[in-house]
C-alpha positions as CSV (number, residue, x, y, z in Angstrom):
1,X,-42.8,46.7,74.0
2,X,-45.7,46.8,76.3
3,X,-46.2,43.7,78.5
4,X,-49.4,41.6,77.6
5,X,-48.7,39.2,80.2
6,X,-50.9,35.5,80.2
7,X,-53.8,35.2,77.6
8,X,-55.5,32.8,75.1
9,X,-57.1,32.9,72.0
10,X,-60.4,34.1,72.0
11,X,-63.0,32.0,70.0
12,X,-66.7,32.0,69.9
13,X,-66.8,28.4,71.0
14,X,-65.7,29.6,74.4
15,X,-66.1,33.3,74.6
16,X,-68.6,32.5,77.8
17,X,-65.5,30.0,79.5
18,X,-62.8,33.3,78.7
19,X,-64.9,36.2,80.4
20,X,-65.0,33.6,83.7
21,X,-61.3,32.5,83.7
22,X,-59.2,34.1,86.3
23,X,-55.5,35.6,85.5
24,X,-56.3,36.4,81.7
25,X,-54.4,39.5,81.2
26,X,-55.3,39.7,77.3
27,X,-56.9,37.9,74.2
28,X,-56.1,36.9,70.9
29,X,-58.8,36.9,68.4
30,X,-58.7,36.0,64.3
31,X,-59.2,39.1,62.6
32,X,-61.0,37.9,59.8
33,X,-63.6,37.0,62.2
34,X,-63.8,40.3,63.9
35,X,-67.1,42.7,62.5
36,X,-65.5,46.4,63.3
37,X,-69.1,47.5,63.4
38,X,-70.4,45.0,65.3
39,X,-68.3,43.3,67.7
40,X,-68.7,40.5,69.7
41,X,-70.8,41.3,72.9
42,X,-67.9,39.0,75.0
43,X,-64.7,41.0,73.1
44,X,-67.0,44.4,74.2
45,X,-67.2,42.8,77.9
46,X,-63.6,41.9,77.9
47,X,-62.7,45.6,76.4
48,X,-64.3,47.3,79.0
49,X,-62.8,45.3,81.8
50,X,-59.4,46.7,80.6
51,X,-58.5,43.5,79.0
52,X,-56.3,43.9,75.8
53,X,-57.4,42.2,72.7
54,X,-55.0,42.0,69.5
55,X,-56.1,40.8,66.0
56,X,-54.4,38.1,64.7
57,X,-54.4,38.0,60.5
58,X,-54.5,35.0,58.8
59,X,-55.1,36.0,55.0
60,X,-52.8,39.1,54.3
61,X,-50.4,37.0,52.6
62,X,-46.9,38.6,53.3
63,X,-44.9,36.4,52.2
64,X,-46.8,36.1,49.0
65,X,-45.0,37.7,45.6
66,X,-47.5,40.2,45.5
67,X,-47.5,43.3,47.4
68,X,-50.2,43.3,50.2
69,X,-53.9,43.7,49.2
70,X,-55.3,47.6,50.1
71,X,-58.4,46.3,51.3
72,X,-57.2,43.6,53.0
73,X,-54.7,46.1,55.2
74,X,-57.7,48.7,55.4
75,X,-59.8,45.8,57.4
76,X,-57.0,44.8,59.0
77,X,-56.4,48.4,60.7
78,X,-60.2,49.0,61.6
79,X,-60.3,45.6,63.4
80,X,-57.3,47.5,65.5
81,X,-58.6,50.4,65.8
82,X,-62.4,49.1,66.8
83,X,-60.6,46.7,69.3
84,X,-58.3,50.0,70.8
85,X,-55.4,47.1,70.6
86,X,-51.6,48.5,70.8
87,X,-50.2,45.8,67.9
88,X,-51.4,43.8,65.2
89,X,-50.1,40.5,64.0
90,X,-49.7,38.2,60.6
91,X,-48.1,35.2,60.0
92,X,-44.3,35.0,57.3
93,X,-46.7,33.0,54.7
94,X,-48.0,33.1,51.3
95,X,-51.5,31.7,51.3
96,X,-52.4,32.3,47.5
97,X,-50.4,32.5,43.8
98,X,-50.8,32.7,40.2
99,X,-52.7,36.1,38.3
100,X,-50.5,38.8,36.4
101,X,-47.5,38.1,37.8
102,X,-47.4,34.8,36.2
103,X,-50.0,35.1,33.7
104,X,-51.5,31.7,35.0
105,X,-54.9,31.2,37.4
106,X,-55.0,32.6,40.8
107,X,-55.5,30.2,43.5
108,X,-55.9,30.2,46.4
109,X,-54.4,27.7,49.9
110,X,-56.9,28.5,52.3
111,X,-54.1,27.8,54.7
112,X,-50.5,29.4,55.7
113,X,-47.8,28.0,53.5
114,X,-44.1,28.5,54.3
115,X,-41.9,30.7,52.2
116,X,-38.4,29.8,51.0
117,X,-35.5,31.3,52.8
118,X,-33.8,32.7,50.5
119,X,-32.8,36.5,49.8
120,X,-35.4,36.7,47.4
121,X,-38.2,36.2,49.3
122,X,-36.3,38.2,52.4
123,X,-36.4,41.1,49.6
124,X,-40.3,40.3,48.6
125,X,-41.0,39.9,52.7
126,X,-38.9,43.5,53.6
127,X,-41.0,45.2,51.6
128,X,-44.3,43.6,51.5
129,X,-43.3,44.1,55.4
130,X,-43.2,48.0,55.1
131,X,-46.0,48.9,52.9
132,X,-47.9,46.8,55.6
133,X,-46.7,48.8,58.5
134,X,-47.1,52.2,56.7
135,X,-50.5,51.1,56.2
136,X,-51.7,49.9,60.1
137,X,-52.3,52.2,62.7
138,X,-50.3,50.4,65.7
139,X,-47.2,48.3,65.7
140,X,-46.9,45.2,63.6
141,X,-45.6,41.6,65.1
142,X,-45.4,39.1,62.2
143,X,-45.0,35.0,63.1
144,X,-42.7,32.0,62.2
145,X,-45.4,29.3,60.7
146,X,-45.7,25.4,61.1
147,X,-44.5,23.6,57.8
148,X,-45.3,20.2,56.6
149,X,-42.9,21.1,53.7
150,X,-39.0,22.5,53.2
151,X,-38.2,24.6,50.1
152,X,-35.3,23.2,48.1
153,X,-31.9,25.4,47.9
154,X,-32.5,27.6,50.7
155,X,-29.9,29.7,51.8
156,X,-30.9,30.9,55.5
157,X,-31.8,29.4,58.6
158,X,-35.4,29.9,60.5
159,X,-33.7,32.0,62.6
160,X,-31.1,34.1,60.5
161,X,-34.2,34.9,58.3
162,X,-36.5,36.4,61.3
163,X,-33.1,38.0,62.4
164,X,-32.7,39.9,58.7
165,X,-36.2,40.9,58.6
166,X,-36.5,42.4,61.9
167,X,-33.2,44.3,61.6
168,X,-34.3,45.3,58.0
169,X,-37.5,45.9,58.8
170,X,-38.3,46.8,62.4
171,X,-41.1,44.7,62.9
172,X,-41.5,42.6,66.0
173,X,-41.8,39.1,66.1
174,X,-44.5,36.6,67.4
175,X,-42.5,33.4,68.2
176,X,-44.7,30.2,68.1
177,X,-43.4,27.6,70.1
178,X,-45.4,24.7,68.7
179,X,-44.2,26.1,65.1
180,X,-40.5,25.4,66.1
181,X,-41.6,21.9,67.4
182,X,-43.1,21.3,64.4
183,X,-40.4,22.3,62.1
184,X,-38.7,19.9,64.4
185,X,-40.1,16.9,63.8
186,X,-41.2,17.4,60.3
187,X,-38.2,19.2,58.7
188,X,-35.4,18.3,61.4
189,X,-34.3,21.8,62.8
190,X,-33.1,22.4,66.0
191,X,-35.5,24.6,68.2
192,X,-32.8,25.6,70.4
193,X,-30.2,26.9,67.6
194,X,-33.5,28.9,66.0
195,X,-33.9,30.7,69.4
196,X,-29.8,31.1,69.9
197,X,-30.1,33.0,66.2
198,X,-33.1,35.0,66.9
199,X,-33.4,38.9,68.0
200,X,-34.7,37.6,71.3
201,X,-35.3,42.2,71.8
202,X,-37.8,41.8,69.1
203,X,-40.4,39.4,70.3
204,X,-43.9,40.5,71.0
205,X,-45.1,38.1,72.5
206,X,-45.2,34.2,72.4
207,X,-47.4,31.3,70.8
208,X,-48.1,27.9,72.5
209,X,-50.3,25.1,71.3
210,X,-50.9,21.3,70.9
211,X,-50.6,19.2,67.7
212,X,-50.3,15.4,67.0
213,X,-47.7,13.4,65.3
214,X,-49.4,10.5,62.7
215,X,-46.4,8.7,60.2
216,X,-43.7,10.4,61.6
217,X,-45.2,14.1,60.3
218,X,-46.4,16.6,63.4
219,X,-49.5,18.4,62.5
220,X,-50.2,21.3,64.4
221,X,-53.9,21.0,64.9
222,X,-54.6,23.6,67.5
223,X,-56.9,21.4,68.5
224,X,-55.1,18.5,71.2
225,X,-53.3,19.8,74.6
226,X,-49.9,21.4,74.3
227,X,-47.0,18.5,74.7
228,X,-44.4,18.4,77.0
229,X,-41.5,19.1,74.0
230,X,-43.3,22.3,73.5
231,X,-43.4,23.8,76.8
232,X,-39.5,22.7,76.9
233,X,-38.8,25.0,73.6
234,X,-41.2,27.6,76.3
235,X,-38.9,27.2,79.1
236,X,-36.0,27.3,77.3
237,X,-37.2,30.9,75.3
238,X,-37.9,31.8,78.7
239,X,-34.2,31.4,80.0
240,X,-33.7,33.2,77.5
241,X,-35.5,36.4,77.6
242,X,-38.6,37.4,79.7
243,X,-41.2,37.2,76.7
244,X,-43.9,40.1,77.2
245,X,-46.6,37.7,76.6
246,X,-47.7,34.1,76.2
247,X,-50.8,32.7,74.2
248,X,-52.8,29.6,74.2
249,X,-54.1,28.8,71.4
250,X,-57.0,26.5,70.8
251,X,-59.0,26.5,67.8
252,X,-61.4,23.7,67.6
253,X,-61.9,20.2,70.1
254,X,-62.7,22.4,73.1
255,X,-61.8,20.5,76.3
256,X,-63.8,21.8,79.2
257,X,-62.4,25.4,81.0
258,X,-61.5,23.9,83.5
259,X,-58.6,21.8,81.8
260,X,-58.0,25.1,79.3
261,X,-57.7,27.1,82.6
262,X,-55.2,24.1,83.9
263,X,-53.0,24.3,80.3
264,X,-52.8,27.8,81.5
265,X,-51.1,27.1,85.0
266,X,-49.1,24.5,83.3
267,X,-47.7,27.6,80.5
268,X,-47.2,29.6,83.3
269,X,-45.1,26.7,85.2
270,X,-42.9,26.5,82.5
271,X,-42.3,30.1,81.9
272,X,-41.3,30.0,86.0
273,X,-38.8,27.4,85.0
274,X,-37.5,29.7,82.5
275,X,-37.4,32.7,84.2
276,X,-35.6,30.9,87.5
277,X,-33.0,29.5,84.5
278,X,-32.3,33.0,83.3
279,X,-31.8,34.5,86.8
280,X,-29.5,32.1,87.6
281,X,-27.4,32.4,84.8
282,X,-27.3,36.4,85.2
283,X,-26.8,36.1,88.9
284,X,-23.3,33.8,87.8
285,X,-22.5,36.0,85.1
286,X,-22.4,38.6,87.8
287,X,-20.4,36.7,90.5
288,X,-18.0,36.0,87.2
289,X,-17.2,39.7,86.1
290,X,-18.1,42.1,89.0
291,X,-18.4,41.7,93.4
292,X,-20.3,39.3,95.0
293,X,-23.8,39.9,95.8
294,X,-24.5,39.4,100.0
295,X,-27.0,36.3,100.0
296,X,-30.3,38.4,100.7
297,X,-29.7,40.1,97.6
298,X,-29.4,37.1,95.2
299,X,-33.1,35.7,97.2
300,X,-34.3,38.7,95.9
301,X,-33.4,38.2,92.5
302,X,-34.0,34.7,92.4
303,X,-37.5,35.9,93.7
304,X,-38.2,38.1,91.4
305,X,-37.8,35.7,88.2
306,X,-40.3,33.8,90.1
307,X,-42.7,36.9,90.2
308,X,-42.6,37.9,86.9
309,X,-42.9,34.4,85.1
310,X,-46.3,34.5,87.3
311,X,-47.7,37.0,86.9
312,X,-46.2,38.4,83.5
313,X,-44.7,42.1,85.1
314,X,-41.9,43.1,85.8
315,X,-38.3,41.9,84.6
316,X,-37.3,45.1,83.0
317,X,-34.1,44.7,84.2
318,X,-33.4,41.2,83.4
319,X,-34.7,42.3,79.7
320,X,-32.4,44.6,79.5
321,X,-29.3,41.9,79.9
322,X,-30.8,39.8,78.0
323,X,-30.7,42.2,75.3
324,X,-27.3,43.3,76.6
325,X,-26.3,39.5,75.7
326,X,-28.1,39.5,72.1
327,X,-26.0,42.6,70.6
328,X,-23.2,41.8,72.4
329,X,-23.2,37.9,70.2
330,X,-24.3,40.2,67.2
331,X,-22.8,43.1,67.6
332,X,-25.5,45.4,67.4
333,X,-25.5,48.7,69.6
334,X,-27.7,51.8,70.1
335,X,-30.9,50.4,72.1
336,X,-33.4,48.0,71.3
337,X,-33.4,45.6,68.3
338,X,-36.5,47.9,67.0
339,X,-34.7,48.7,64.5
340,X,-35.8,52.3,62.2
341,X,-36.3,51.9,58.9
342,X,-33.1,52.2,57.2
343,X,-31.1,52.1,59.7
344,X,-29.9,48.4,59.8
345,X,-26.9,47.1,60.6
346,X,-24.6,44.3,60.4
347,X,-25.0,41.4,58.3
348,X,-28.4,43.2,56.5
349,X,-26.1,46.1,55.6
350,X,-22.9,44.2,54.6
351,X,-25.6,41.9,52.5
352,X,-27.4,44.9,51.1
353,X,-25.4,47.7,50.8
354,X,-26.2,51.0,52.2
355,X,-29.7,50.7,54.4
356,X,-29.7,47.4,53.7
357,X,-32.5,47.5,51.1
358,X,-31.9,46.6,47.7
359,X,-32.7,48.4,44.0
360,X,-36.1,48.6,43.3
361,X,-35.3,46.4,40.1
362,X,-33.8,44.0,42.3
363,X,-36.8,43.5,44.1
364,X,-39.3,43.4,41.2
365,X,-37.2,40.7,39.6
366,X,-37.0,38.9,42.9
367,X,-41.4,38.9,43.1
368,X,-41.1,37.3,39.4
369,X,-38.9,34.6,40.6
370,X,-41.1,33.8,43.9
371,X,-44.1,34.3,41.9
372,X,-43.3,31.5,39.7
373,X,-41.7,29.1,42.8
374,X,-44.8,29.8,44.5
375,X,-47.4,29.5,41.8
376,X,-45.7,25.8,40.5
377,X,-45.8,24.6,43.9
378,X,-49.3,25.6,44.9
379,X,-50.8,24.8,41.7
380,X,-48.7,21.5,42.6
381,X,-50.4,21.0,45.8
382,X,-54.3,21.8,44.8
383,X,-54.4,21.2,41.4
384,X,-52.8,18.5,41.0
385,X,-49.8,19.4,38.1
386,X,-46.5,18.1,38.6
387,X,-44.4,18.3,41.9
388,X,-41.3,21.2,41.5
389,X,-38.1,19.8,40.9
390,X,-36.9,19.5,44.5
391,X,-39.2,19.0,47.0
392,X,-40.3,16.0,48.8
393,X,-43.1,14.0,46.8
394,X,-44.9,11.7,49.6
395,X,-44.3,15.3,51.5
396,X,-45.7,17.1,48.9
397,X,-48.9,14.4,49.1
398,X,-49.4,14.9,52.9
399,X,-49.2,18.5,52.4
400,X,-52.1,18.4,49.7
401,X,-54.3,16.0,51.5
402,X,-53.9,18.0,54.5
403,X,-55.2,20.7,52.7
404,X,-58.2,19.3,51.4
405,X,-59.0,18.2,54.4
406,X,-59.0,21.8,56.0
407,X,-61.1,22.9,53.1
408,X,-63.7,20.4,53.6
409,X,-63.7,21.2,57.4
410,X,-64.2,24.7,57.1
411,X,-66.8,24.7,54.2
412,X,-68.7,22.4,56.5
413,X,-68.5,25.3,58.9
414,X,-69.1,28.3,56.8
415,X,-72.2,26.2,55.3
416,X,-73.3,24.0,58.0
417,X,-76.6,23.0,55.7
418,X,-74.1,21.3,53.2
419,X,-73.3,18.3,55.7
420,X,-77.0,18.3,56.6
421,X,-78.3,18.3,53.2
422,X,-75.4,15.4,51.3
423,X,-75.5,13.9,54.8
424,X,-72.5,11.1,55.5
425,X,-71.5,11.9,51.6
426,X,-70.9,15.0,51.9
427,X,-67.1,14.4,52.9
428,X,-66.2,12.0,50.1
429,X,-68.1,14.6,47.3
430,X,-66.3,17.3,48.7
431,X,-62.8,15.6,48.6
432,X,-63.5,14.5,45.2
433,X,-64.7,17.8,44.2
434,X,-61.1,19.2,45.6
435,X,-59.2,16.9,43.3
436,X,-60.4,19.0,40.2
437,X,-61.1,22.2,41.3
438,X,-58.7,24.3,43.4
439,X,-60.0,27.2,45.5
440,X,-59.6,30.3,43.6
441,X,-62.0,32.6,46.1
442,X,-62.7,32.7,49.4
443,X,-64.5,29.7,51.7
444,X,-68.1,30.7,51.1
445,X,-67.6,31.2,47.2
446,X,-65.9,28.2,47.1
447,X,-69.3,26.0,49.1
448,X,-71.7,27.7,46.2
449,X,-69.3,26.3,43.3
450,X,-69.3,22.8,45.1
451,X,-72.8,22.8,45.2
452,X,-73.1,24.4,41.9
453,X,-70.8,21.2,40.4
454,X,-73.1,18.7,42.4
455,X,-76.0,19.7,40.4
456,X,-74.6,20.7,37.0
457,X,-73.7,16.6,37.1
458,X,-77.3,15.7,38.5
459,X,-76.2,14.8,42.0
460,X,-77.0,13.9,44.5
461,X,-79.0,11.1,43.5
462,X,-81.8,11.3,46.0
463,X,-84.4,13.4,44.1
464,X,-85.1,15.1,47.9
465,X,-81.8,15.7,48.6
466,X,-81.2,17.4,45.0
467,X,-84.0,20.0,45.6
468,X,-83.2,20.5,48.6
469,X,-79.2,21.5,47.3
470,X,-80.7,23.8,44.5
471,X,-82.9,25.6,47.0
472,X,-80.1,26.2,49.1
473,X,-78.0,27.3,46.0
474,X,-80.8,29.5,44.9
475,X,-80.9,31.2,48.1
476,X,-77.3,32.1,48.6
477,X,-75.9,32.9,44.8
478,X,-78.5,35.5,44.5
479,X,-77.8,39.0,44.7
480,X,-79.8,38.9,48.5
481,X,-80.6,35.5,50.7
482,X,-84.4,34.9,50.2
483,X,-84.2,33.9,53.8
484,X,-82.4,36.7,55.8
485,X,-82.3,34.3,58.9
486,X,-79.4,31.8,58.3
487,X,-80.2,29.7,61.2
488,X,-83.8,29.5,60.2
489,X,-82.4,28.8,56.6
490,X,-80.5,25.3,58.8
491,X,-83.2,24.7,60.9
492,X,-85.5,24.1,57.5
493,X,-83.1,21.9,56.1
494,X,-82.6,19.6,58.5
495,X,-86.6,19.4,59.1
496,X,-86.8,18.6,55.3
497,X,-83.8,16.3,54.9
498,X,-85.0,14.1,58.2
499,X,-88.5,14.3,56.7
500,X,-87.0,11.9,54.2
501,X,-85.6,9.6,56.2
């Protein structure tokens, strides 16, 4: 796996702050954001300065009952290809439920939900898995998610399930650290038994971010500076293996560069820590089973950890015991845990049989079972019908407010004249709006029917405000904007809402 070393996540908010910050090896950015046609003039700048730039999906859905979306892997690939990147990432989610399979209304999260663990969904995630990475150009890494919620009845751990997939599968792994603190705190599993059971050989490269904890329930916001029991769960993955790359992620709340620039040199600290650990523990697993080492030697070695936690090279050798150590516990041989299609081994195989994938008929039954789990609990979560049998129903609340929250948020965003035009209602009519009507589109289909519902009920009840809405409706459910400028389209409606003040 090619060694990314240090990066962060590339936003717009602070593309300037990322093209000035020394020691960024590489970026992250969200490839729904990503134009293949026209990209960013910073991602272009970063691109020719020989800095490597992976997309990072968050609406693929693979973990969804239904197989992956052509389009949706078609965009995904010319955002890799237009960016030159060597892998491309997703997250082990479903983010949207209901249609044929279930003969019920599709609807949609708007966020990453957590699968169950059991073999069903392993079978549904293998394959949806494979069609994805005959369909992408480069390499496929898929990540372990942040979960206000636990499935009832399942049958794996975090980490034997990433373990089955990527020996099933091949696919690499992106390992979010803040995800296993989360999963923590929320659903009580240990971070350091998920990284014991993990195919340490298959990580791409590593997550690290900050949440908050409210009521005893961590939310991973993306949004506060990373905590000290994350960058533990970093140093102890790092005394575990030498990860080929570390990310920062910050997605909204954007402190200063400077202290973004010092979260950096504190991720890099603790991957130091890590990398000192692991060094250590070779360099006595060597005085254990072979000669002694003269003292220089062992400097040497110590040193080197040290150079490759800071600067993200190197450590090929201590990779390779690392490895060593993982298919020695597991008892896999041959290489790298990269494994070729249908040619897993160990548990997958004694679980499924010859190649370790199951009968076709086997799998189709399995995406009517998940399709139905999944369908009950989203429709639970933004529609308001009753919880599943099962799970946690204050959990189940969090998990649904939390989600109306998001959608407000990022309406707000993708229609910044909504806020301007409903002014300090526009939260409350939003959230009320949310109770009754899940999302069944995407974000900006989803503003046009909440303004469409606002006036089809004669609100809001300034007469000003109201024409101001319907303009703005008129203008964007049309076949073409009237305006082809949206920021003149904002700049009018704030000049006509303060105009009424």
């Amino acid at each position: 796996m090619e060694r990314l070393g240090t990066g962060i996540g590339w936003r717009p908010e602070i593309a300037d702050a990322v093209e000035r910050m020394p020691g960024i090896d590489w970026v992250e950015a969200v490839a729904e954001n990503v134009c293949p046609g026209h990209l960013p003039d910073s991602l272009r700048r970063l691109r020719e300065r020989g800095v490597t730039v992976v997309p990072h999906g968050v609406s693929l859905g693979l973990g969804g009952a239904d197989r992956p979306d052509a389009g949706r892997l078609t965009a995904l690939a010319e955002r890799a290809e237009a960016l030159g990147s060597p892998l491309v990432t997703e997250h082990i989610a479903f983010v949207r439920a209901g249609g044929p399979l279930t003969a019920s209304p599709h609807l949609e999260a708007g966020h990453l939900l957590p699968v169950p663990r059991t073999r069903d969904a392993l079978d549904v995630l293998c394959e949806n898995v494979r069609i994805a990475q005959d369909a992408l150009p480069v390499p496929l890494a898929v990540e372990n998610i942040a979960a206000l919620i636990g499935w009832p009845g399942e049958e794996m751990t975090e980490g034997q399930f990433l373990y089955e997939l990527a020996d099933r599968t091949g696919v690499r792994l992106l390992i979010d650290v803040a995800n296993l603190h989360t999963n923590h705190v929320n659903r009580g599993e240990d971070p350091a038994k998920a990284l014991a059971e993990l195919p340490l050989e298959a990580i791409a490269y590593v997550h690290v971010a900050g949440g908050f904890e409210r009521d005893g329930v961590w939310h991973d916001s993306h949004a506060h500076p990373v905590p000290r029991p994350v960058l533990d769960i970093l140093t102890d993955l790092a005394s575990r293996v030498s990860p080929p790359g570390v990310l920062l992620e910050r997605d909204e709340n954007f402190p200063a560069p400077a202290e973004l620039e010092h979260e950096l040199s504190t991720i890099r600290r603790a991957l130091e820590a890590g990398a000192v650990e692991r060094v250590k523990a070779e360099l006595r697993a060597a005085a254990g089973t072979g000669p002694g080492r003269r003292g220089g030697e062992l400097f040497a070695a110590a040193g080197a950890g040290r150079r490759e936690a800071a600067g993200g090279g190197g450590g090929g050798l201590l990779m390779e015991a690392g490895t060593a150590r993982q298919e020695g516990a597991r008892g896999v041989t041959g290489g790298t845990g990269a494994v070729r299609r249908g040619d897993e081994t160990g548990a997958a195989e004694a679980t499924r049989g010859a190649f370790g994938r199951p009968h076709q008929e086997g799998v189709d039954g399995a995406r009517q079972r998940l399709a139905l789990a999944q369908a009950a609990l989203l429709s639970a979560l933004v529609a308001g019908t009753p919880v599943p049998e099962g799970f946690d129903r204050a959990r189940i609340g969090v998990q649904a407010r939390a989600l109306a929250a998001k959608r407000a948020d990022v309406v707000a965003k993708v229609a910044p004249e909504l806020p301007v035009i409903l002014g300090d209602g526009y939260r409350t009519a939003f959230l009320g709006y949310a109770q009754t009507h899940p999302m069944t589109g995407g974000y900006r289909r989803d503003a046009l029917a909440f303004a469409e519902h606002l006036l089809s009920t004669g609100r809001p009840g300034d007469t000003g405000a109201r024409r101001e809405l319907r303009e703005w409706w008129l203008d964007r459910s049309g076949p073409a904007p009237r305006s082809r400028r949206p920021a003149h389209r904002l700049a009018r409606a704030t000049r006509r809402v303060l105009s009424r003040r």
